[in-house]
N, CA, C and O atoms as CSV, one atom per row, in Angstrom:
chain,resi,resn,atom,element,x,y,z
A,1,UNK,N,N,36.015,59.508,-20.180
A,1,UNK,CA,C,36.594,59.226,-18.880
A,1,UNK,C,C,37.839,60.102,-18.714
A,1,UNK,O,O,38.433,60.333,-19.767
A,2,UNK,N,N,38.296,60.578,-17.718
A,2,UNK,CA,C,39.397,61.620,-16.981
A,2,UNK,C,C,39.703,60.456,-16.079
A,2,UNK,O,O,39.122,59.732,-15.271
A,3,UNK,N,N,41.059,60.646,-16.679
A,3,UNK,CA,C,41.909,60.183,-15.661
A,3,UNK,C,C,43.737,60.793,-15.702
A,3,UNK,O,O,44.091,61.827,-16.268
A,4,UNK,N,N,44.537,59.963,-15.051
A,4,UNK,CA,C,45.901,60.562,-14.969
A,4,UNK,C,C,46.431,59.147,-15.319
A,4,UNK,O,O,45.975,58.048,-15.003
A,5,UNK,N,N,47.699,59.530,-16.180
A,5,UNK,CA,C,48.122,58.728,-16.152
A,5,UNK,C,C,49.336,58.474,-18.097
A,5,UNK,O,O,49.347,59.567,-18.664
A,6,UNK,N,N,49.887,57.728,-18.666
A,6,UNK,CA,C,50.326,57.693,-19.647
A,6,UNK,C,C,50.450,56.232,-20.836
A,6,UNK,O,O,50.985,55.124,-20.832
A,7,UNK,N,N,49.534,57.120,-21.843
A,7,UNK,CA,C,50.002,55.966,-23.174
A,7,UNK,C,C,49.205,54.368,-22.228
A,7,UNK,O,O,49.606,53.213,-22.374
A,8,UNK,N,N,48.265,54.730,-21.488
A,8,UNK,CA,C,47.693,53.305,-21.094
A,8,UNK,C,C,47.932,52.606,-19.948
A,8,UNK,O,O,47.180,51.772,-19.444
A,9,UNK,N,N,49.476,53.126,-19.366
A,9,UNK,CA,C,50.055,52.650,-17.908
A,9,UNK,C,C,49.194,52.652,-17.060
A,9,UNK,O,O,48.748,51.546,-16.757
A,10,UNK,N,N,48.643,53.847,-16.371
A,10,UNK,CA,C,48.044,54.038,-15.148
A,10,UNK,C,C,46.506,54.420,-15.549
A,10,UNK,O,O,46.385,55.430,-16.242
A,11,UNK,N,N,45.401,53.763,-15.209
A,11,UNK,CA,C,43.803,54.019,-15.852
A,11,UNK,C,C,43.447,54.365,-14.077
A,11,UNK,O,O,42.313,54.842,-14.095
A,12,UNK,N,N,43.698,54.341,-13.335
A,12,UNK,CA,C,43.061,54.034,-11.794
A,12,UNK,C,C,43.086,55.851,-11.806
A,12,UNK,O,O,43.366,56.688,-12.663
A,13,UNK,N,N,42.632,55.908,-10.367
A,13,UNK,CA,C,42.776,57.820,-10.292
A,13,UNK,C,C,44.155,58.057,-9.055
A,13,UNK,O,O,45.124,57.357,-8.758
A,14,UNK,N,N,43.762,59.101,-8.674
A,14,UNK,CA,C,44.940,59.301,-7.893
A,14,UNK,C,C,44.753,58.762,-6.319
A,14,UNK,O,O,45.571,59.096,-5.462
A,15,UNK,N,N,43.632,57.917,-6.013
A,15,UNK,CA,C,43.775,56.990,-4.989
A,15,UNK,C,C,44.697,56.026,-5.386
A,15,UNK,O,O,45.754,56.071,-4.757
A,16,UNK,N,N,44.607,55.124,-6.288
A,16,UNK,CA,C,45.619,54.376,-6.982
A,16,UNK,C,C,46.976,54.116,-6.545
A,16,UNK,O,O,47.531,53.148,-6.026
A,17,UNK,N,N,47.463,55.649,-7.031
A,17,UNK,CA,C,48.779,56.033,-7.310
A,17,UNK,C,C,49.096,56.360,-5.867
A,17,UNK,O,O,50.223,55.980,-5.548
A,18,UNK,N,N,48.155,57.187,-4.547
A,18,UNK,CA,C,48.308,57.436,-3.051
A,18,UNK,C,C,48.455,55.772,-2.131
A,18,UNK,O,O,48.791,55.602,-0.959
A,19,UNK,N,N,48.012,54.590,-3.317
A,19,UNK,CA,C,47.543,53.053,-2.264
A,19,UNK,C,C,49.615,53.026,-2.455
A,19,UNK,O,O,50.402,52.383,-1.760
A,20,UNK,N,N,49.822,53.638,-3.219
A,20,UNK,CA,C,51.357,52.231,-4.101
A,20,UNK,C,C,52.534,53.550,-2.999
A,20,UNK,O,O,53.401,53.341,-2.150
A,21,UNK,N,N,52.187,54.326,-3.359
A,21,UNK,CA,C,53.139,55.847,-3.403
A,21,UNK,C,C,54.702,55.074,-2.165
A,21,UNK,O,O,54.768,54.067,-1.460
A,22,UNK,N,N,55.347,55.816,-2.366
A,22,UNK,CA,C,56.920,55.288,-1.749
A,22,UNK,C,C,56.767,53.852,-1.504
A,22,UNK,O,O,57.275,53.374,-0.490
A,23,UNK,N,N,56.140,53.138,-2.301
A,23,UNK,CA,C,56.625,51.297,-1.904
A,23,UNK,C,C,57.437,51.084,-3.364
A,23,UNK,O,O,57.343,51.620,-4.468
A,24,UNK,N,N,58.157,50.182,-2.884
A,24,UNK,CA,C,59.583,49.577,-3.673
A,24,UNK,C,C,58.713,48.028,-4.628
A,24,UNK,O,O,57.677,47.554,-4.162
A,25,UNK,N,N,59.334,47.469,-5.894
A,25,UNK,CA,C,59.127,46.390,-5.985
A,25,UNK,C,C,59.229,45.053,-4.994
A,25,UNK,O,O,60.135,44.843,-4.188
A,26,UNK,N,N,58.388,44.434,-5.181
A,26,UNK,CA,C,58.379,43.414,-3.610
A,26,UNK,C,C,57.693,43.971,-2.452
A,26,UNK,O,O,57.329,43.213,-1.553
A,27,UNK,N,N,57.470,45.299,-2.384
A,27,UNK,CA,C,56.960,45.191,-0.734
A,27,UNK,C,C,55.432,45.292,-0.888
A,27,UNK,O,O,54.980,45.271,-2.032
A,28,UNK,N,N,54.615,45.397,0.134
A,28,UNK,CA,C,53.754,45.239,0.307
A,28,UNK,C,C,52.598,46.612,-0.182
A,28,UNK,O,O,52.376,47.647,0.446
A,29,UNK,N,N,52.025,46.175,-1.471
A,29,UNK,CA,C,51.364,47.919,-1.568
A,29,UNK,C,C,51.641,47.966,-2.721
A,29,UNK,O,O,50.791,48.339,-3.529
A,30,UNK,N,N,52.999,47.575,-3.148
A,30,UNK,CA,C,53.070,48.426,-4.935
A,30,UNK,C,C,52.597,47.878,-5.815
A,30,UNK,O,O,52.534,46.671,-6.047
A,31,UNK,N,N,52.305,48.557,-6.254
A,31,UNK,CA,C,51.820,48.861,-7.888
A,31,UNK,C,C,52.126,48.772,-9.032
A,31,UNK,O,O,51.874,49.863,-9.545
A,32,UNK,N,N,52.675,47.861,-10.010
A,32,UNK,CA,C,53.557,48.017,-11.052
A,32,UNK,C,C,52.394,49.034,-12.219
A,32,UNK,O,O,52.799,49.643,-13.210
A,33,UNK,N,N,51.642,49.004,-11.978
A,33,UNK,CA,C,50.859,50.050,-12.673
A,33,UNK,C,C,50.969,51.335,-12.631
A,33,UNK,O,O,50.800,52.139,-13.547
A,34,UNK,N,N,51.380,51.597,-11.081
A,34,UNK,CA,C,51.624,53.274,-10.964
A,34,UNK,C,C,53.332,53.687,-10.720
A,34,UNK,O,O,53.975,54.471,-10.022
A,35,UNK,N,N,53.627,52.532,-11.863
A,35,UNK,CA,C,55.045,53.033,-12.017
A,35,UNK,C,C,55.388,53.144,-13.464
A,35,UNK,O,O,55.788,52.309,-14.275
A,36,UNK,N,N,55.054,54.698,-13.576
A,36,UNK,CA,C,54.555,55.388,-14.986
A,36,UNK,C,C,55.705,56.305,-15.433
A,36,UNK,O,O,55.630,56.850,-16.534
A,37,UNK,N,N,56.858,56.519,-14.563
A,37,UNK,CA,C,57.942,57.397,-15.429
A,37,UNK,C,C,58.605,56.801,-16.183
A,37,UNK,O,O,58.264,55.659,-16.492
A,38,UNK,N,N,59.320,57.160,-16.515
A,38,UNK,CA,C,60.275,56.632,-17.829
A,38,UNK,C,C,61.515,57.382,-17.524
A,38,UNK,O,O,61.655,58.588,-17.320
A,39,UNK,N,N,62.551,56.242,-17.538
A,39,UNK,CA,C,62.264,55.184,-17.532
A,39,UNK,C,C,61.775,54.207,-16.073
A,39,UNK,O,O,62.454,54.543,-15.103
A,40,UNK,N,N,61.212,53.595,-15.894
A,40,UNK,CA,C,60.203,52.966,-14.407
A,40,UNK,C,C,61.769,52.457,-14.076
A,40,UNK,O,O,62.675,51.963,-14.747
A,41,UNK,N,N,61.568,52.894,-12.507
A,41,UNK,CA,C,62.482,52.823,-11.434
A,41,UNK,C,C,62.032,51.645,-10.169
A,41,UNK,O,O,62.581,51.592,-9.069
A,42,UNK,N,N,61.060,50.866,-10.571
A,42,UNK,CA,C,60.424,49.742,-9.977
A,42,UNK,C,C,60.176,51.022,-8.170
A,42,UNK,O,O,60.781,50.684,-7.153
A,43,UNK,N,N,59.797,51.562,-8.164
A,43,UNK,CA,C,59.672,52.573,-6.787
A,43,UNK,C,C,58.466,53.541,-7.474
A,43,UNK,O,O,58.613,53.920,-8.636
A,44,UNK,N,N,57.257,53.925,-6.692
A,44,UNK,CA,C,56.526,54.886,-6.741
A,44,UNK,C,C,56.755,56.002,-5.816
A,44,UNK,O,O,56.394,55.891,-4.645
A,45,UNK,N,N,57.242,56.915,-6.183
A,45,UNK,CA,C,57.868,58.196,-5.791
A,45,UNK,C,C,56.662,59.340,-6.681
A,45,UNK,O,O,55.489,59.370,-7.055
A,46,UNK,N,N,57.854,60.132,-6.676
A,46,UNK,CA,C,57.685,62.093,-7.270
A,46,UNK,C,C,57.491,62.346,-8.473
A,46,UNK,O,O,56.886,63.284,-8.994
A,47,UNK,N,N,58.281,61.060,-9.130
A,47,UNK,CA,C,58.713,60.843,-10.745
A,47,UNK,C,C,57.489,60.579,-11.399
A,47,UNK,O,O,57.079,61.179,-12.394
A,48,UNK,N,N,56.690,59.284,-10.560
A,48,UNK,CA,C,55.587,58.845,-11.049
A,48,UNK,C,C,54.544,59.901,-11.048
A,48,UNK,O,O,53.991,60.193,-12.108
A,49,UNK,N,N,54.152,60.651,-9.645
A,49,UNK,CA,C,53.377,61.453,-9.408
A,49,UNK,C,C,53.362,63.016,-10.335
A,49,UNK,O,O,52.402,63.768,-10.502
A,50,UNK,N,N,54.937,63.183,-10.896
A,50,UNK,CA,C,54.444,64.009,-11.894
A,50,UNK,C,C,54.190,63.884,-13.099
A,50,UNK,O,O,53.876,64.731,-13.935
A,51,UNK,N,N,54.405,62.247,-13.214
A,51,UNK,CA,C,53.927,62.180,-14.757
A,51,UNK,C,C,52.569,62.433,-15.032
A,51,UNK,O,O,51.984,62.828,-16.040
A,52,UNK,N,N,52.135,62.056,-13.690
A,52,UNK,CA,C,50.702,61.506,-13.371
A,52,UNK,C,C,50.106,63.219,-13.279
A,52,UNK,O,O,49.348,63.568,-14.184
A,53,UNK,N,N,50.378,63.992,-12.454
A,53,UNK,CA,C,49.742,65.378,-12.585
A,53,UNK,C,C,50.202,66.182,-13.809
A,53,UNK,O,O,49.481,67.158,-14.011
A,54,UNK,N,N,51.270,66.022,-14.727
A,54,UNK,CA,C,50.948,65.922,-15.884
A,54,UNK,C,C,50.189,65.833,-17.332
A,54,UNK,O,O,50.439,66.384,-18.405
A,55,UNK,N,N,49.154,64.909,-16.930
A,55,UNK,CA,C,48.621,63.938,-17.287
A,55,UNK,C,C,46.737,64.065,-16.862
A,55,UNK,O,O,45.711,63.787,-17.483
A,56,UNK,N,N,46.963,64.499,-15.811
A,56,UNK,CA,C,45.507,64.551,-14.949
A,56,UNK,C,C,44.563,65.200,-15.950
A,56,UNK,O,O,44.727,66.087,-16.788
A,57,UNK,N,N,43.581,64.506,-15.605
A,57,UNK,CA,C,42.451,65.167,-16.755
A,57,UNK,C,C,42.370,65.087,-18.140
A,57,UNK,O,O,41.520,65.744,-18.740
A,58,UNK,N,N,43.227,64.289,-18.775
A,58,UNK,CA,C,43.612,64.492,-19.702
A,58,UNK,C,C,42.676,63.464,-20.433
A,58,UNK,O,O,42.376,62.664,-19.547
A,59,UNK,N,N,42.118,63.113,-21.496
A,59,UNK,CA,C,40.608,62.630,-22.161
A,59,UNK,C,C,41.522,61.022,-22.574
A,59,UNK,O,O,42.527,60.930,-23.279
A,60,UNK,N,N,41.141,60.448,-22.215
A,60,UNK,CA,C,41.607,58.926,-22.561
A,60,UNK,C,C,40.771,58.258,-23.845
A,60,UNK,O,O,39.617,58.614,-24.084
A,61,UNK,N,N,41.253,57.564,-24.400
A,61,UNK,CA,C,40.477,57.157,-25.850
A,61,UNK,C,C,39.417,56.086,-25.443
A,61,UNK,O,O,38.683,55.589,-26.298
């Protein structure tokens, strides 16, 4: 399986990470899954998205 993502955080693809993208903890939409930087800023932003293209394709165990 290919996917994006780190150490187990994020398994979904990059629809996932596009459902959550600029929502804050609490609002409506986010994701605590696709909040994959380090350290997690409870916000899906740029941070997440480059861990995540980073990451893309990359062979999951």
């Amino acid at each position: 399986m290919l996917r994006g993502g780190v150490e187990g955080k994020l398994h979904g693809d990059l629809g996932t990470l596009a459902s959550a993208w600029l929502t804050s903890y609490g609002e409506a939409g986010y994701n605590e899954a696709c909040d994959i930087s380090e350290p997690g800023d409870d916000t899906i932003n740029l941070l997440d998205f480059s861990v995540f293209a980073e990451n893309w394709l990359a062979e999951m165990p």
